[in-house]
PATOR-10547 format. One record per residue (C-alpha): residue number from 1; residue in one letter; chain; y negated, z negated, x negated. Coordinates in Angstrom, 2 decimals. Example, Ala and Ser with C-alpha at 12.3 -4.5 7.8 and 13.67 -1.06 7.14 Angstrom:
BEGIN
{num 1	residu A	chaine A	y 4.50	z -7.80	x -12.30}
{num 2	residu S	chaine A	y 1.06	z -7.14	x -13.67}
//
This chain:
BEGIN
{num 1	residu X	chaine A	y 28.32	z 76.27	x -10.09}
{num 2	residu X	chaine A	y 24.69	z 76.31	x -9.63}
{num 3	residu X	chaine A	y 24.93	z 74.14	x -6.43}
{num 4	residu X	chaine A	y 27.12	z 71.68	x -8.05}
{num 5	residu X	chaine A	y 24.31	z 70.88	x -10.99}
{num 6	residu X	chaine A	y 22.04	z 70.67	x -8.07}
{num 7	residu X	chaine A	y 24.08	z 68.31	x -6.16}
{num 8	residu X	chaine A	y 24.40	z 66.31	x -9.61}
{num 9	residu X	chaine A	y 21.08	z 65.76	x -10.40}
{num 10	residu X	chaine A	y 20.26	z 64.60	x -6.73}
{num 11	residu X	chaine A	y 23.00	z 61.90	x -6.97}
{num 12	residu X	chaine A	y 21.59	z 60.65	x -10.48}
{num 13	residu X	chaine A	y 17.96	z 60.47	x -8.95}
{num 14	residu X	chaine A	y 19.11	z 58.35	x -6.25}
{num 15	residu X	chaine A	y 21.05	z 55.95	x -8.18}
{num 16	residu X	chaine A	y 18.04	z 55.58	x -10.65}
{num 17	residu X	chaine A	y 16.06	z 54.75	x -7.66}
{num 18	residu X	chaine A	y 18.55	z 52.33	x -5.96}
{num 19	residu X	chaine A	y 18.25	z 50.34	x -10.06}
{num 20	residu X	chaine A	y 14.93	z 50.70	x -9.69}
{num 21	residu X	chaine A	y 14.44	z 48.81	x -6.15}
{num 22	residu X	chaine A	y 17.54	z 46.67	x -6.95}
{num 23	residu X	chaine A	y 15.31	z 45.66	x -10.08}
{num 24	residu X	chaine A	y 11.97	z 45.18	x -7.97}
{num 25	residu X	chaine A	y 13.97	z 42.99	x -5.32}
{num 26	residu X	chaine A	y 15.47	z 40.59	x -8.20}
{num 27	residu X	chaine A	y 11.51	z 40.14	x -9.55}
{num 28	residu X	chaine A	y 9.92	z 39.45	x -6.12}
{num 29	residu X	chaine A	y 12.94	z 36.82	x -5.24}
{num 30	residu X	chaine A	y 12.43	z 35.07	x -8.89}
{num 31	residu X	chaine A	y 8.58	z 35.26	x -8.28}
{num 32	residu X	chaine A	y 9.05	z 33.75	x -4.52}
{num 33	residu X	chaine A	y 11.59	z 31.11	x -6.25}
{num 34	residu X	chaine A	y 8.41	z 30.28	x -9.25}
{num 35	residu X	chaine A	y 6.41	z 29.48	x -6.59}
{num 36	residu X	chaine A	y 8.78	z 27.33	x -4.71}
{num 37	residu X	chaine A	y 8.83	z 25.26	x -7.79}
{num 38	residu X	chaine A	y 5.16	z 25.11	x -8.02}
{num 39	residu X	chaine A	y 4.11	z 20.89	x -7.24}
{num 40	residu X	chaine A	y 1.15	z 19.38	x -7.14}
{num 41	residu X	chaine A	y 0.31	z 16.49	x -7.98}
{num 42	residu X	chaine A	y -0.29	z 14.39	x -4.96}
{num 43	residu X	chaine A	y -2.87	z 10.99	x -4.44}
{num 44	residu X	chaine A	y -2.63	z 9.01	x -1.21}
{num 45	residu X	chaine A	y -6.08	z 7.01	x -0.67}
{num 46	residu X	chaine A	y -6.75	z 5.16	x 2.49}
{num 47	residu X	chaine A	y -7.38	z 1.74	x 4.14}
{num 48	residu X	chaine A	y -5.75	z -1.32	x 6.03}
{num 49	residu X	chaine A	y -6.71	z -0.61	x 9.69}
{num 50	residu X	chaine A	y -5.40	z -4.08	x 10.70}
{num 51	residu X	chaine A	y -7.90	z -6.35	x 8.42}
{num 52	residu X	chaine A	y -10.86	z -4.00	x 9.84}
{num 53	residu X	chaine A	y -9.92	z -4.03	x 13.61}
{num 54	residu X	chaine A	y -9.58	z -7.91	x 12.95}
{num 55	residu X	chaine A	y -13.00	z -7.82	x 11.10}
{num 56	residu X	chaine A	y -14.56	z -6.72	x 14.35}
{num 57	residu X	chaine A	y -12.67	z -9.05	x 16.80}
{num 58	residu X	chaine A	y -12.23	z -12.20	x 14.75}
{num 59	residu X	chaine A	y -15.69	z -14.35	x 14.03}
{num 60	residu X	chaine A	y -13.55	z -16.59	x 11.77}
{num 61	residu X	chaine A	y -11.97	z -13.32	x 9.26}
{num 62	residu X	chaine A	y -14.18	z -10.66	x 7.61}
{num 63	residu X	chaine A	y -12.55	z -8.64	x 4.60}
{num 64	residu X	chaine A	y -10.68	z -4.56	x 4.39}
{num 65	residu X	chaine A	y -8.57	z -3.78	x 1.67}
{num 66	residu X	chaine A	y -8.46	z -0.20	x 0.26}
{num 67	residu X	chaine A	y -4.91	z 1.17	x -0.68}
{num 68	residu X	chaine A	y -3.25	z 4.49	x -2.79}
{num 69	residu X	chaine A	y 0.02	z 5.81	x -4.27}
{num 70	residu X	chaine A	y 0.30	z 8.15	x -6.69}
{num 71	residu X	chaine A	y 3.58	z 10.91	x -6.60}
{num 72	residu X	chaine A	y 4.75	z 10.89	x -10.14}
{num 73	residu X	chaine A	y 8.09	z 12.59	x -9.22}
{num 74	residu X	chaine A	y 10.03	z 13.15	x -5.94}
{num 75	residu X	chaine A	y 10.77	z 9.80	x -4.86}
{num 76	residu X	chaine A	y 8.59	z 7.76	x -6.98}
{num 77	residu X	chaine A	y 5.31	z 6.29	x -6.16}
{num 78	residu X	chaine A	y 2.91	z 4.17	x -8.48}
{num 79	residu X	chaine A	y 0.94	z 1.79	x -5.74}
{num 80	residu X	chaine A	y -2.51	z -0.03	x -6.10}
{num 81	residu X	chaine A	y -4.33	z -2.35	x -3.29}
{num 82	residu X	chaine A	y -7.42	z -3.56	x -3.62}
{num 83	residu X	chaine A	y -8.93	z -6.14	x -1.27}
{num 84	residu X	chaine A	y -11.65	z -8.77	x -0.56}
{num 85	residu X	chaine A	y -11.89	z -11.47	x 2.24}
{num 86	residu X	chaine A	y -13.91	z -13.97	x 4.02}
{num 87	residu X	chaine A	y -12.11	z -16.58	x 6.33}
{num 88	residu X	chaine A	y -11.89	z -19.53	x 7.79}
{num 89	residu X	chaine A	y -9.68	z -21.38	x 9.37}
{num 90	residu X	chaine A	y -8.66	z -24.67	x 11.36}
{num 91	residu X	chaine A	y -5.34	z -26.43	x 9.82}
{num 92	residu X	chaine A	y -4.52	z -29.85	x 11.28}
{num 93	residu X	chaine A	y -7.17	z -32.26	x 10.02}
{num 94	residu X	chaine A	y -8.69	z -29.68	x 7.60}
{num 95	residu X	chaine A	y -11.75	z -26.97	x 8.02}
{num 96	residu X	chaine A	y -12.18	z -24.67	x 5.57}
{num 97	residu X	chaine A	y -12.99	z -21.56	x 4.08}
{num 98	residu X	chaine A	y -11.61	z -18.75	x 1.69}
{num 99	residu X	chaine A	y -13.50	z -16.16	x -0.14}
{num 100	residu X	chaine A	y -12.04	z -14.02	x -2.71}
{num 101	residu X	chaine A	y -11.05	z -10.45	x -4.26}
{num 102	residu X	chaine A	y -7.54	z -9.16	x -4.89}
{num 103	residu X	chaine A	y -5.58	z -6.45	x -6.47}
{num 104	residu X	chaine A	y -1.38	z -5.59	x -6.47}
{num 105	residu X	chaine A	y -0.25	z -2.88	x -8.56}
{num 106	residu X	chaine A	y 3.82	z -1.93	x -8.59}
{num 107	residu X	chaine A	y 5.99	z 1.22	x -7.50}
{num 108	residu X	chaine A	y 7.66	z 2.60	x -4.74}
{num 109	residu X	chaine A	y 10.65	z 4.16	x -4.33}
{num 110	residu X	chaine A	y 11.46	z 6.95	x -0.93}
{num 111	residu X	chaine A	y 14.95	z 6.44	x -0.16}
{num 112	residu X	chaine A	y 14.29	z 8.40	x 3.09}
{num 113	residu X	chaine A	y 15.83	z 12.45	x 3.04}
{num 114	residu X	chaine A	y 13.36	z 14.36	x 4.93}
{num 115	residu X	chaine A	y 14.56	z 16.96	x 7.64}
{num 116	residu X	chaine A	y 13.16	z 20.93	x 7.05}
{num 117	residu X	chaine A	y 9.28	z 20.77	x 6.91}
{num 118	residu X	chaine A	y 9.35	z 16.61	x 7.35}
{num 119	residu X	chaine A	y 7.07	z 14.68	x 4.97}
{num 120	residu X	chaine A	y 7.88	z 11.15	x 5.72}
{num 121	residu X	chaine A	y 9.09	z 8.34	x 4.02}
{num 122	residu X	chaine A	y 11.04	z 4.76	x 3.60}
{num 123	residu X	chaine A	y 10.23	z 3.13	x 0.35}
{num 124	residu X	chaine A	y 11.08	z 0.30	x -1.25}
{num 125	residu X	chaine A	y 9.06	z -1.45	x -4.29}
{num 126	residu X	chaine A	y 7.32	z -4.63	x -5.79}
{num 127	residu X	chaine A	y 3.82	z -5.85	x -6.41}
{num 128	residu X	chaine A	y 2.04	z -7.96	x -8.73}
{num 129	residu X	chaine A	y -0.63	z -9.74	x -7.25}
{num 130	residu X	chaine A	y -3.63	z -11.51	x -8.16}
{num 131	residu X	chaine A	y -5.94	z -12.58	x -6.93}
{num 132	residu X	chaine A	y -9.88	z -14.96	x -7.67}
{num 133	residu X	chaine A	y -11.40	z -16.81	x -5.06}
{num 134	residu X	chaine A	y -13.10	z -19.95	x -3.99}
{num 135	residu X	chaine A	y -12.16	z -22.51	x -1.69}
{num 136	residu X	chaine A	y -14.88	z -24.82	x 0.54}
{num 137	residu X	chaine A	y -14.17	z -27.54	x 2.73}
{num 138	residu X	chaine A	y -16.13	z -27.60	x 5.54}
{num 139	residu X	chaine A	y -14.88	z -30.79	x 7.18}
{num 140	residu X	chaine A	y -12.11	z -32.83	x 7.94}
{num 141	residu X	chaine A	y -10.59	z -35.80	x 10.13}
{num 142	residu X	chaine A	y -9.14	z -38.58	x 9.00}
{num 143	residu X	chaine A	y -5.72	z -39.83	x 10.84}
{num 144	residu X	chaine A	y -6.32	z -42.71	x 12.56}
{num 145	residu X	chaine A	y -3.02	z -43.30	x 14.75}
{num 146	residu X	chaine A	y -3.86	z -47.27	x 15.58}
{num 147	residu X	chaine A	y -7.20	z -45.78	x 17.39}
{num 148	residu X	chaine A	y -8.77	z -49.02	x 14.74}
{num 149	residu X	chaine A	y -11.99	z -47.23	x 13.85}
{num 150	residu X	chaine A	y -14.17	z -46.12	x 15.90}
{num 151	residu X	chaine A	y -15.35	z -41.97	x 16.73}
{num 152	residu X	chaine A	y -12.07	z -41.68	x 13.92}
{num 153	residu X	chaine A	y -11.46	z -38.56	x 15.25}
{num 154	residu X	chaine A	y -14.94	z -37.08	x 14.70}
{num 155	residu X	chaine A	y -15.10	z -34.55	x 11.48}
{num 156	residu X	chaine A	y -16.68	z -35.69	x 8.38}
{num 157	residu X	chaine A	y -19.02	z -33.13	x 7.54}
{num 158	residu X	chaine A	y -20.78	z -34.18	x 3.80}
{num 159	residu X	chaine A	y -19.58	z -36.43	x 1.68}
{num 160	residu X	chaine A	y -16.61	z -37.70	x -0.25}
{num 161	residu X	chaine A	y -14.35	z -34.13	x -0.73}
{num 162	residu X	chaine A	y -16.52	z -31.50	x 1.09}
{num 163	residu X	chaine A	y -18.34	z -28.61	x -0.92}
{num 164	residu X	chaine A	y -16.77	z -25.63	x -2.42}
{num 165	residu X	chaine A	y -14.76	z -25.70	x -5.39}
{num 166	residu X	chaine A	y -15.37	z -22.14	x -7.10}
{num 167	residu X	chaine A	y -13.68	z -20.00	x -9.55}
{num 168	residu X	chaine A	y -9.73	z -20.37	x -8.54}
{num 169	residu X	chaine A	y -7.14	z -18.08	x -9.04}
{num 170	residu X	chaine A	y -3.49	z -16.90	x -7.95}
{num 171	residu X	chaine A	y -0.81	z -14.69	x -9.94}
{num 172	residu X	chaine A	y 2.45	z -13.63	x -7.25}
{num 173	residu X	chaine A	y 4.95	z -11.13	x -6.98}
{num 174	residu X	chaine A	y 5.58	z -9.49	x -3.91}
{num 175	residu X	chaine A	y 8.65	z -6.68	x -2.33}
{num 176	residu X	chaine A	y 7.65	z -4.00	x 0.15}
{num 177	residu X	chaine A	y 9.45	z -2.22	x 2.53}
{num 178	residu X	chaine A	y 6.63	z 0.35	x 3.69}
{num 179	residu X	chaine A	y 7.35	z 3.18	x 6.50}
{num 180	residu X	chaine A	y 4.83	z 6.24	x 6.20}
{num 181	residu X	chaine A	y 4.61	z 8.73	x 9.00}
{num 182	residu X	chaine A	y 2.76	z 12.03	x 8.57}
{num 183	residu X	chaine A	y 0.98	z 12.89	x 12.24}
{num 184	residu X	chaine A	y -1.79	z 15.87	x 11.22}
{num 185	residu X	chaine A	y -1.58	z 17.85	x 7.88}
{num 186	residu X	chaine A	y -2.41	z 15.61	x 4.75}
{num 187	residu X	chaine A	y -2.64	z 12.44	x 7.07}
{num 188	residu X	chaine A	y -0.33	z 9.88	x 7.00}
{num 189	residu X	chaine A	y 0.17	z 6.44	x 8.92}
{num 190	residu X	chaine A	y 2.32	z 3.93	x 7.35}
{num 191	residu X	chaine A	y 3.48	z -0.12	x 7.87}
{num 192	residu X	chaine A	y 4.39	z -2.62	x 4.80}
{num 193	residu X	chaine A	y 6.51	z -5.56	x 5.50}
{num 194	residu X	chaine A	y 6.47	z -7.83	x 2.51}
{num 195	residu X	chaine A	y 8.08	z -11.02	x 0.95}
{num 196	residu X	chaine A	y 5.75	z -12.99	x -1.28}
{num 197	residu X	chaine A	y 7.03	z -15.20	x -4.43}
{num 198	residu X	chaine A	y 3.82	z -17.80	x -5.83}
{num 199	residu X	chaine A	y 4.08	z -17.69	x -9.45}
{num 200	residu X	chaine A	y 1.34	z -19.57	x -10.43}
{num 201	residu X	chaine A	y -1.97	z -20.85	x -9.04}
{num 202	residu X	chaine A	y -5.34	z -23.00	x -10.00}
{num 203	residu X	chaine A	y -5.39	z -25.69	x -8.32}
{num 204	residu X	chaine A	y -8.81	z -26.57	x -6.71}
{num 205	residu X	chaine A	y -9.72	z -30.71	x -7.05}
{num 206	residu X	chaine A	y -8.74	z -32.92	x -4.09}
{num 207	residu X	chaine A	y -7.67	z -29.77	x -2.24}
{num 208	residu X	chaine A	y -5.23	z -27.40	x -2.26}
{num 209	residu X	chaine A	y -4.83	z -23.18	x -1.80}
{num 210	residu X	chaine A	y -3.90	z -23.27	x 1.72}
{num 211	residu X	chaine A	y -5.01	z -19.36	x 1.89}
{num 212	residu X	chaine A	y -5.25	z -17.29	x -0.71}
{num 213	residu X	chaine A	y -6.37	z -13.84	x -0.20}
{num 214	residu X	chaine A	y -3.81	z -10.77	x -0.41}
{num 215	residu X	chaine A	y -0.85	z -14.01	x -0.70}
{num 216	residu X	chaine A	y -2.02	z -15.11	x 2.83}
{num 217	residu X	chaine A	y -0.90	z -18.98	x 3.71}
{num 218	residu X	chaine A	y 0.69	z -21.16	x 1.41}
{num 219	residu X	chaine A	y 2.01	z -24.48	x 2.21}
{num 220	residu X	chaine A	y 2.52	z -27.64	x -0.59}
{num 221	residu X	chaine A	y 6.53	z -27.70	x -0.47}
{num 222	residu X	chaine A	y 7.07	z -23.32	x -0.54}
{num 223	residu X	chaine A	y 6.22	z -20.80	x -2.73}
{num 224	residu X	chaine A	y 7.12	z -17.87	x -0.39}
{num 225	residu X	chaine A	y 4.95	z -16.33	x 1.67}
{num 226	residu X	chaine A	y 4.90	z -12.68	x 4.14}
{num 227	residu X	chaine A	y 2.69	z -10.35	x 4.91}
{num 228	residu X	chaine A	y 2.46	z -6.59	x 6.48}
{num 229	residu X	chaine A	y -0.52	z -3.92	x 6.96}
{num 230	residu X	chaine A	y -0.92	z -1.13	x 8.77}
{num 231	residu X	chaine A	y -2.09	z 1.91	x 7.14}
{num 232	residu X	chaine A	y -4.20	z 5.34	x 7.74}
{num 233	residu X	chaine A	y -4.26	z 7.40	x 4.59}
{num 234	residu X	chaine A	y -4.82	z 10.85	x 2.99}
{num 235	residu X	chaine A	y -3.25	z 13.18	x 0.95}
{num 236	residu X	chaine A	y -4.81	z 14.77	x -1.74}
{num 237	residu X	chaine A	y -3.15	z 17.67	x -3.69}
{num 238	residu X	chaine A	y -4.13	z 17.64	x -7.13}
{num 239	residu X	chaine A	y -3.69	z 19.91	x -10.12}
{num 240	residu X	chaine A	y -0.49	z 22.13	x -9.68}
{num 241	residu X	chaine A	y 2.83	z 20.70	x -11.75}
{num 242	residu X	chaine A	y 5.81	z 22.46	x -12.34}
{num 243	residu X	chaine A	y 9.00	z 21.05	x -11.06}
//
């Protein structure tokens, strides 16, 4: 009789101590699963490596633009580009020059399922652009097909037309398709493709906005216009947010 009481109060120590790990087991998975939820709130800030590696080649282009996304959810993204240029360029009979600041501002949306421990992404999203800037004309040639005049084809330097006509302006609206690749921890490498729709621009007098900065080349009969970058960027983890 003894022995059984003994054999009793072994079994009920063991079974409080299989609750009592059972218990401890159920807190540490919950804990683990708290901190799987634990975000952060994450701010991509970087720069177009294209405009700068052009910067250096080119004596005709000078300009960077800087760009960043912020992660306000899973697959959303709120994008901002900011950019200033200096070019100049030859187009038929016309020489002239662009100078100028820009900004776009829209949102992004990853529609790309990343594989276990992948951090890349396909988005798709819209800009508005905008964009102030001045427009000179260094020189141009008038068309003389009959060969009439003489030295016709000789640029006109001064005069009637040439100077810079300041203070212009652009409004667009633009749709990205942007690849980003992460290759090192927190450092991403991305490419934009985007279509470009003119909304409205200022017209400078007895010229036009061939160029415009951040719209890129505009003709008189089309609105649309394309561009791309090519992007090196870094993440930056801010204050934790709970899923």
């Amino acid at each position: 009789m003894k022995l059984t009481h003994t054999w009793v109060f072994y079994i009920s120590l063991l079974s409080i101590y299989n609750s009592v790990g059972q218990e401890n087991e159920n807190i540490i998975i919950n804990d683990s699963l708290n901190l799987k939820k634990e975000k952060s709130i994450n701010l991509r800030v970087g720069f177009d490596m294209y405009r700068i590696i052009l910067s250096r080649v080119s004596d005709d282009f000078d300009g960077f633009e800087i760009v960043g996304d912020l992660k306000v959810s899973e697959d959303f993204f709120i994008a901002l580009e900011l950019g200033n240029l200096n070019t100049t360029k030859q187009v038929e009979q016309v020489n002239f020059t662009t100078k100028g600041n820009y900004f776009k501002v829209g949102f992004d949306y990853n529609m790309f399922e990343n594989l276990e421990g992948m951090n890349n992404h396909i988005t798709l999203g819209t800009r508005i652009g905008s964009s102030r800037h001045d427009q000179t004309l260094n020189s141009y040639t008038i068309l003389d097909r009959t060969r009439y005049w003489s030295n016709s084809d000789l640029p006109i330097t001064n005069g009637f037309a040439t100077g810079k006509r300041p203070d212009l302006n652009a409004l667009w609206f633009e749709i990205v398709l942007n690849f980003k690749v992460q290759i090192l921890k927190n450092i991403y490498t991305g490419i934009s493709l985007r279509l470009n729709r003119l909304m409205s621009d200022k017209i400078p007098s007895n010229f036009d906005n061939i160029y415009i900065p951040g719209f890129n080349k505009k003709t008189q009969d089309n609105v649309f216009g394309a561009g791309f970058n090519y992007t090196l960027t870094y993440n930056f983890s801010l204050l934790p947010k709970k899923k």
